[in-house]
N, C-alpha and C positions, 0 to 999 in steps of 0.2 A: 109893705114890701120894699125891701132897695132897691136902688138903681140898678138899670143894667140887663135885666131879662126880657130879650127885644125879640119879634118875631125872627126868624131865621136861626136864631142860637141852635145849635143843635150838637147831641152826644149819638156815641155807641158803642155798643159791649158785644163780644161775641160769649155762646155760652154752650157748652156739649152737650147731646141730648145723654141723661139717665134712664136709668128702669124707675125711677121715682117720676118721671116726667110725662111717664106712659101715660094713657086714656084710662082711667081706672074707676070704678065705682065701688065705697065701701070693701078695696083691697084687693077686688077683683078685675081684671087687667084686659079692657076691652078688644085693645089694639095695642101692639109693642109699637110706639110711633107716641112722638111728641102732641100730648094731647090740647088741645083748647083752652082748660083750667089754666096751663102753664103760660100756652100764649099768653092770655088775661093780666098774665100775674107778669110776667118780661113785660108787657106794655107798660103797666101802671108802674114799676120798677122802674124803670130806663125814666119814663117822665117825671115821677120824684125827682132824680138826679139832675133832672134840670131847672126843678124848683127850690131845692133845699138851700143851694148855696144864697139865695136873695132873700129867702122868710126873714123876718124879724127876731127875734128874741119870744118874743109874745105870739110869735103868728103862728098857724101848721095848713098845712095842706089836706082837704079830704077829696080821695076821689068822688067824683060826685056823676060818671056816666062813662062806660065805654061801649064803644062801637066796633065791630072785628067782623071782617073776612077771612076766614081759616081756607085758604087755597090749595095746599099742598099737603103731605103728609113729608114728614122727617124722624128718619129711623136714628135706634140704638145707635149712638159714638160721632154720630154729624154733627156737624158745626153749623150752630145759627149766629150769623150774624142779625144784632138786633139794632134799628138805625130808629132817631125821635128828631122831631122838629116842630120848633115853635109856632104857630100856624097864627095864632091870638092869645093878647097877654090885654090884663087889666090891673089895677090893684089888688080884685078880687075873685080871679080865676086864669088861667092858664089852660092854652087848648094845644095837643100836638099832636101831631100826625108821625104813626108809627109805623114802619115796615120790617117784614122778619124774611128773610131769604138764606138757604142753606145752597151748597157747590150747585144745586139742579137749577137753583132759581128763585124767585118768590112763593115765599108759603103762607103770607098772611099781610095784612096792612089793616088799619085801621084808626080810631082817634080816642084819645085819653083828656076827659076834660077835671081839672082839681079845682075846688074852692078853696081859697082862702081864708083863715075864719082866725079872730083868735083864739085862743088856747084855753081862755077861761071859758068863754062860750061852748066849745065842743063841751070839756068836763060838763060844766052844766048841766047843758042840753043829755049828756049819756049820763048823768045822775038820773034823770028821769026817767031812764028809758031801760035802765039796768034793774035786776034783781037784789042783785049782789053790791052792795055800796064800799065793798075796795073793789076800788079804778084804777091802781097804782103802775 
C-alpha cells in the first residue's frame, strides 16, 4: 500500500434517499424508508473511497466485516449525509468508522473493516471457489 493513508484521513458524500433504496425483499417493498441493505452498501462504498486512491497497482481491497446500528429511519427525497473515518490502518487492512445522519439527526453509525490482498491471490483463491471459470 502507499504512503499516506493515516488514521484520521476522512471523506463524505451526501446521497437522496430512492424508491430503490426502500426495505424490500425479492421486489417487495417492506417499509418506504432507506433500508439497512443500502446503509451496508453507503458504508462499505464511502470506505473504498478512502482506500482506493493508496492500493498499489497489484493490490485490491476486500471487505472483510461490518458492524451497523440502523438508528433511525429516512424517508423517500431526504438527504443522508454519509461521513467515514480512519480509525486503524496497517499494510494489510483498514478500519473506519462510519456515520449516516439525515436533517432529524443520526440514523446509523458503524465500522467497515477491508483487507488488503493482492489481486492475483483474490483471482486465485475465487478460481476455487467459482462454478463458472470466467472471472472477468
Amino acid at each position: 500500500m502507499k504512503d499516506g493513508l493515516k488514521v484520521g484521513n476522512s471523506t463524505s458524500f451526501s446521497v437522496e434517499v430512492t424508491k430503490n433504496m426502500f426495505a424490500q425483499f425479492e421486489g417487495d417493498v417492506i417499509h418506504p424508508a432507506y433500508s439497512t441493505v443500502s446503509m451496508v452498501y453507503h458504508m462499505e462504498w464511502i470506505s473504498r473511497q478512502l482506500l482506493v486512491p493508496y492500493l498499489e497497482d497489484d493490490e485490491e481491497g476486500m471487505g472483510s466485516a461490518v458492524t451497523i446500528k440502523h438508528i433511525a429511519p429516512s424517508g423517500l427525497g431526504t438527504t443522508i449525509e454519509v461521513k467515514a473515518v480512519v480509525t486503524e490502518v496497517s499494510k494489510r487492512e483498514l478500519i473506519t468508522e462510519v456515520k449516516l445522519s439525515n436533517k432529524y439527526g443520526l440514523i446509523g453509525i458503524g465500522e467497515v473493516k477491508q483487507t488488503i490482498l493482492p489481486k492475483e491471490l483474490i483471482k486465485e483463491n475465487l478460481k476455487k471457489v467459482s462454478v463458472s471459470t470466467n472471472l472477468t
